[in-house]
C-alpha positions as CSV (number, residue, x, y, z in Angstrom):
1,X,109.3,109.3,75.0
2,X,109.7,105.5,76.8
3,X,111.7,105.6,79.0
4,X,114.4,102.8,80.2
5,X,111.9,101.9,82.9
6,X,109.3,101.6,80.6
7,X,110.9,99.2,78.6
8,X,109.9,95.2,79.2
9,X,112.6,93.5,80.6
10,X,114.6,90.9,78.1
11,X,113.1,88.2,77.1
12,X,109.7,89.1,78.0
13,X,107.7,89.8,75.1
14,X,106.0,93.5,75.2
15,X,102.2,94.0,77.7
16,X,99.7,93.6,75.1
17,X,96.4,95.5,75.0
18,X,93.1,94.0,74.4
19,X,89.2,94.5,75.0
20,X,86.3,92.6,75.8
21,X,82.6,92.7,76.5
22,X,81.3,93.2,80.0
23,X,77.9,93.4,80.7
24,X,76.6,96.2,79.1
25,X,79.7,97.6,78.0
26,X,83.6,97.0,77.6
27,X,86.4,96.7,79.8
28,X,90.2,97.3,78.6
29,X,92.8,95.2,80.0
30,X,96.7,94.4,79.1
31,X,97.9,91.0,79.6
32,X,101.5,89.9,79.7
33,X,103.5,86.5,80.3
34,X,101.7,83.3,79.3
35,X,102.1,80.6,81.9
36,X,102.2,80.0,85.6
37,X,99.5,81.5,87.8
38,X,97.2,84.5,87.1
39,X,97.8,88.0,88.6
40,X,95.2,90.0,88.8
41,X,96.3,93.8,89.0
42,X,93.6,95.8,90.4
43,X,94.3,99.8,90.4
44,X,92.2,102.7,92.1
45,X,91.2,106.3,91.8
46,X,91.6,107.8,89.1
47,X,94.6,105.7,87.5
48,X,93.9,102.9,85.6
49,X,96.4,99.5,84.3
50,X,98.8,102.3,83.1
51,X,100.1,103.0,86.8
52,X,101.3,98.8,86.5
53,X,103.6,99.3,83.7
54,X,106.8,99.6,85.1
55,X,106.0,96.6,87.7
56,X,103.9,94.0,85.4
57,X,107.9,93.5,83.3
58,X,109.1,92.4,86.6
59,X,106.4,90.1,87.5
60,X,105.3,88.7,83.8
61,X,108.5,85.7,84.2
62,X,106.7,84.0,86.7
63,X,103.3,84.5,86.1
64,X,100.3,85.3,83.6
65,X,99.7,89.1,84.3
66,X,96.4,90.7,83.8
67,X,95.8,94.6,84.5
68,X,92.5,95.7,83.8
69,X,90.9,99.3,83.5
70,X,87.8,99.4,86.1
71,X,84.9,100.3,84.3
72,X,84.5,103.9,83.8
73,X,88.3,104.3,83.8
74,X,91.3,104.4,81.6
75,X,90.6,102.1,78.2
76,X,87.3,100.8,79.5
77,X,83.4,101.5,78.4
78,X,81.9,104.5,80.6
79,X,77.7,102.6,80.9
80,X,75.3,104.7,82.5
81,X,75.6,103.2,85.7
82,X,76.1,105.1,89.8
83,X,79.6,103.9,89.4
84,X,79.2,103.0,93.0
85,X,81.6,100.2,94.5
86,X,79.0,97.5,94.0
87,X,79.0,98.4,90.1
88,X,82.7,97.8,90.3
89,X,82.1,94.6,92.0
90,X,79.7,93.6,89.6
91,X,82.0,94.7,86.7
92,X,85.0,93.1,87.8
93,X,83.0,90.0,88.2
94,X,81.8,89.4,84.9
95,X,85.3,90.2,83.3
96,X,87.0,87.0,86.0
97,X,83.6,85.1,84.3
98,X,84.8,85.9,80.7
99,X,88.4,85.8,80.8
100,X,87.4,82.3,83.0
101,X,90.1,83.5,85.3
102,X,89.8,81.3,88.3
103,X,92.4,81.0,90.3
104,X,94.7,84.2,91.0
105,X,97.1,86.1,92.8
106,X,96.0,89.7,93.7
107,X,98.0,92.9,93.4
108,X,96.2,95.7,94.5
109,X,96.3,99.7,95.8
110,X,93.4,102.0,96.8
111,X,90.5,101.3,95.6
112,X,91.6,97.9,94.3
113,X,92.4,96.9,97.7
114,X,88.4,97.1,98.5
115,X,87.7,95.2,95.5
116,X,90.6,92.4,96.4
117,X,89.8,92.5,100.1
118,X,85.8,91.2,98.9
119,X,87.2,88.9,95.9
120,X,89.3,87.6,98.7
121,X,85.9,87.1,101.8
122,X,84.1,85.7,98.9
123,X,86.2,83.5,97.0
124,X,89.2,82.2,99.8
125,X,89.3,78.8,97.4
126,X,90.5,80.9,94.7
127,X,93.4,83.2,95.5
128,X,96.3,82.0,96.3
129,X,97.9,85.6,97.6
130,X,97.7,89.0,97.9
131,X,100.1,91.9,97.4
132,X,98.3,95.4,98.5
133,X,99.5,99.4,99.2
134,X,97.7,102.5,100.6
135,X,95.0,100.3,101.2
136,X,91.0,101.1,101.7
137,X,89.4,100.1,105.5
138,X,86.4,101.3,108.0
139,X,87.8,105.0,108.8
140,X,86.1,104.8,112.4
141,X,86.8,108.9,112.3
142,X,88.4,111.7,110.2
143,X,91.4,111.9,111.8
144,X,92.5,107.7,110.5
145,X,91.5,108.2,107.4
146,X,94.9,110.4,106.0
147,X,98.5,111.4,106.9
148,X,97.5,114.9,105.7
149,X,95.0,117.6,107.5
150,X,94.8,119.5,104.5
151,X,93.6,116.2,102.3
152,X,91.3,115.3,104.8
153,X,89.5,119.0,104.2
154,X,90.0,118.1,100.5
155,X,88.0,115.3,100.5
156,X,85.2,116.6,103.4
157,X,84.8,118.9,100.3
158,X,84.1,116.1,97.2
159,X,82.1,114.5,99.6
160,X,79.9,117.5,99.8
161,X,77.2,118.0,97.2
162,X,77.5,120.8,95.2
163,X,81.1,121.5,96.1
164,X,82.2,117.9,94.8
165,X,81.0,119.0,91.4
166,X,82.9,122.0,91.0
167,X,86.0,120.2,92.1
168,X,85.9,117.1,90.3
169,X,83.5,117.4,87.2
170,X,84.4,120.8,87.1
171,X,87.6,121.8,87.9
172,X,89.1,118.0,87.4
173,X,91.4,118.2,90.5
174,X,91.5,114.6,91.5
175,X,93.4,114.2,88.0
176,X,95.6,117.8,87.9
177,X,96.1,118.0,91.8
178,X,95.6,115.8,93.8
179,X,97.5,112.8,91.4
180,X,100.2,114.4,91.3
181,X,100.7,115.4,94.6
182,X,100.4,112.2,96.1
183,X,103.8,111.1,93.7
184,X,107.0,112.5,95.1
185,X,108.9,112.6,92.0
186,X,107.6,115.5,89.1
187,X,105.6,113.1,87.0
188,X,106.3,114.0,83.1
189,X,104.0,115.1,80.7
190,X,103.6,112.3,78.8
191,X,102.9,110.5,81.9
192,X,100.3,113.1,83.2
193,X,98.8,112.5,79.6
194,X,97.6,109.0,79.9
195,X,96.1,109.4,83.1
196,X,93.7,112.6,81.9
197,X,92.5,111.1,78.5
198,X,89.8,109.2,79.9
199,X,88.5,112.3,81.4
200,X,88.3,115.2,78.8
201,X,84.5,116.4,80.0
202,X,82.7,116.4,82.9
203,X,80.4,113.5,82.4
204,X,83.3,111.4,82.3
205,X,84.5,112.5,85.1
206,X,81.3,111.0,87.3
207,X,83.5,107.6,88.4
208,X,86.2,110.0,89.7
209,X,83.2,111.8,92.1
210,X,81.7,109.1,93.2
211,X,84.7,107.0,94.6
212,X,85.6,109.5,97.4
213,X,81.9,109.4,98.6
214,X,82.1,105.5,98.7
215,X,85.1,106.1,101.8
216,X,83.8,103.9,104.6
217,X,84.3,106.8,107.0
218,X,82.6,107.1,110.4
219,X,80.2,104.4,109.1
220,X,79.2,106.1,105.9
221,X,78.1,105.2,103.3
222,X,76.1,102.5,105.2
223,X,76.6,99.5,103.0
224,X,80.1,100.0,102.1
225,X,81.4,100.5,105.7
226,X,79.1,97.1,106.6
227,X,81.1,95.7,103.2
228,X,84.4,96.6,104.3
229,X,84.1,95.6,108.1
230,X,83.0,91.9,106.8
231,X,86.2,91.8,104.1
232,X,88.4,92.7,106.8
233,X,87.3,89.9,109.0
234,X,87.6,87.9,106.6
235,X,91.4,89.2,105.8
236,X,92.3,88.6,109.3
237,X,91.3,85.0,109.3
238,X,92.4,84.3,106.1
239,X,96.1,82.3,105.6
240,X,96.7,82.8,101.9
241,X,100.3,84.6,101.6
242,X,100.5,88.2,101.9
243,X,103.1,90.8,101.3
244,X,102.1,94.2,102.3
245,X,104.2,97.9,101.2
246,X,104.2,100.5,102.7
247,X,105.5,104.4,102.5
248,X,107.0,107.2,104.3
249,X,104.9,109.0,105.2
250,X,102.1,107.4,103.0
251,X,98.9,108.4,102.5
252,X,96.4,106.2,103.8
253,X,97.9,104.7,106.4
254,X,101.6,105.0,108.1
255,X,104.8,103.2,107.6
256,X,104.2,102.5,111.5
257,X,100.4,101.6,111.4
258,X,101.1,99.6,108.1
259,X,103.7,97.3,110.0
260,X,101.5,96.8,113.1
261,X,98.3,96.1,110.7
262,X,101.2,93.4,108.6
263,X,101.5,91.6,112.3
264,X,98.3,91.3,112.7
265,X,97.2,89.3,109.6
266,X,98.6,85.2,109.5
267,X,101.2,85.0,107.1
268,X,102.0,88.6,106.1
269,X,105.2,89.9,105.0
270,X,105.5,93.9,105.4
271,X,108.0,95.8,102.9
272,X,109.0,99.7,103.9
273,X,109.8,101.4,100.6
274,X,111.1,104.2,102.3
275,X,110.0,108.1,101.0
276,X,106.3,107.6,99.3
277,X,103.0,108.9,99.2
278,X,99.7,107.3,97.8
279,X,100.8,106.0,94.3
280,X,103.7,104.1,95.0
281,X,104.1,102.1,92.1
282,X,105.0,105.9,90.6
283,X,107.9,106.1,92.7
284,X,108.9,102.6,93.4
285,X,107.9,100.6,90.4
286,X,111.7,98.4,90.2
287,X,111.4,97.6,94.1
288,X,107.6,96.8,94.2
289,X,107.7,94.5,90.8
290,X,111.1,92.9,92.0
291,X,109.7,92.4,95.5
292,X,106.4,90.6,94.1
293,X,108.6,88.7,91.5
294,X,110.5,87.0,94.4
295,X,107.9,86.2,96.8
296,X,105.7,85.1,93.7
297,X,106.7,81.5,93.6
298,X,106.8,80.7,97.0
299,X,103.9,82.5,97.7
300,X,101.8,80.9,95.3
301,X,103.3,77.4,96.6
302,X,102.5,78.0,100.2
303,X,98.6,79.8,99.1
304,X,98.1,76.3,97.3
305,X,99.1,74.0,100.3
306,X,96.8,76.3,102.7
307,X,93.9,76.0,100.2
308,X,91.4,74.5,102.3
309,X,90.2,70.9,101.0
């Protein structure tokens, strides 16, 4: 059943869903609105462009929305590939390169914060703000990377050979436990639907496994946590607009520790959604998508006067 919140807003035509050829494969992607600046929607582990729905209506007035499935997720090809956060790079790349999306706005949460953060080092010149949640860093220890003990042991364990296996491939807990979980409201069956489909064996499930052991935590794995360190220099330097969510009591990072790491970028706004977990845009789809929507044009204004000459 769609419900209200599901519904585009009026006089918005309906997210359209289309597919094209990446590298060796295909990635999925939904596209609404069809002028004004790109936003790029980038989601994590193990969602896909579905967890956007209920924001992109909010945001598709004032700019051309694009939400694509990472590769090995939702709608998208699963290649034979380490599905590694390099591949995702890589990946993500080539679909910019043949959509010829240049300049954007970013929207991101989890994993796609690690994949905006190094669009962002990379390419300053072309992104002209960022919107981000429950965001990936260096964990210098255990004890920053959650709000929970118990999800800290949880994911010791998919980090573990052997053990990571039974869970994920296995088992599938990322998608039947630890998903829902991290939403506070009881997420419907139809919902819970979408998000299992692109796993129904456990050779799908091999992007799932692998993101949790690509965690930049206490300096491993090597390259990521060398990858991440340079992105978030690069974040703090940057001047490109920001607006940053956070909530209560979050996942990855604080309410508290969100607003201090807000102060501590150049021109970043902080938003406290209140009660919240990891997947916010579950819980706070109307405030997220109305947020974005009125900081969008001003935002994009102020990123184009600091784009360096």
């Amino acid at each position: 059943m769609t419900s209200k919140a599901d519904m585009p807003q009026a006089g918005v035509a309906a997210p359209r869903r289309s597919q094209i050829a990446v590298l060796d494969s295909t990635m999925s992607f939904v596209e609404a609105g069809a002028s004004g600046p790109t936003v790029l929607f980038l989601h994590g582990n193990p969602t896909s462009s579905h967890i956007w729905r209920n924001i992109i209506p909010h945001v598709a007035p004032f700019g051309r929305c694009i939400a694509p499935d990472l590769i090995g997720y939702g709608q998208s090809g699963k290649p034979d590939i380490d599905y590694r956060f390099f591949d995702h790079v890589r990946y993500l790349d080539a679909f910019l390169d043949a959509l010829d999306i240049r300049d954007m706005v970013l929207v991101a949460q989890d994993w796609g914060t690690a994949l905006a953060f190094h669009l962002a080092a990379r390419w300053p010149r072309r992104v002209f703000g960022l919107a981000f949640m429950e965001f990936i860093r260096p964990f210098e220890r255990w004890e920053d990377f959650h709000q929970r003990p118990q999800a800290r042991e949880m994911f010791k364990a998919l980090r573990t050979p052997d053990v990571g296996e039974k869970l994920v491939l296995e088992d599938n807990v990322f998608v039947e436990k630890l998903l829902p979980a991290s939403v506070l409201r009881t997420m419907s069956d139809e919902e819970m639907a979408v998000y299992r489909a692109p796993f129904p064996t456990p050779l799908s499930r091999r992007p799932v496994l692998r993101l949790p052991r690509e965690l930049p935590i206490e300096g491993q794995p090597a390259d990521v946590a060398a990858i991440s360190e340079h992105d978030h220099r690069a974040l703090r330097l940057s001047t490109y607009p920001k607006l940053l969510f956070a909530g209560d009591p979050g996942a990855l990072i604080s309410p508290q520790a969100a607003r201090e790491f807000a102060a501590s970028l150049k021109n970043c706004r902080f938003i406290d959604l209140g009660p919240g977990a990891h997947y916010l845009q579950e819980d706070h789809a109307d405030t997220i998508g109305s947020a974005i929507a009125g900081w969008l044009p001003g935002g994009v204004q102020a990123g184009r006067m600091n784009e360096p000459a």
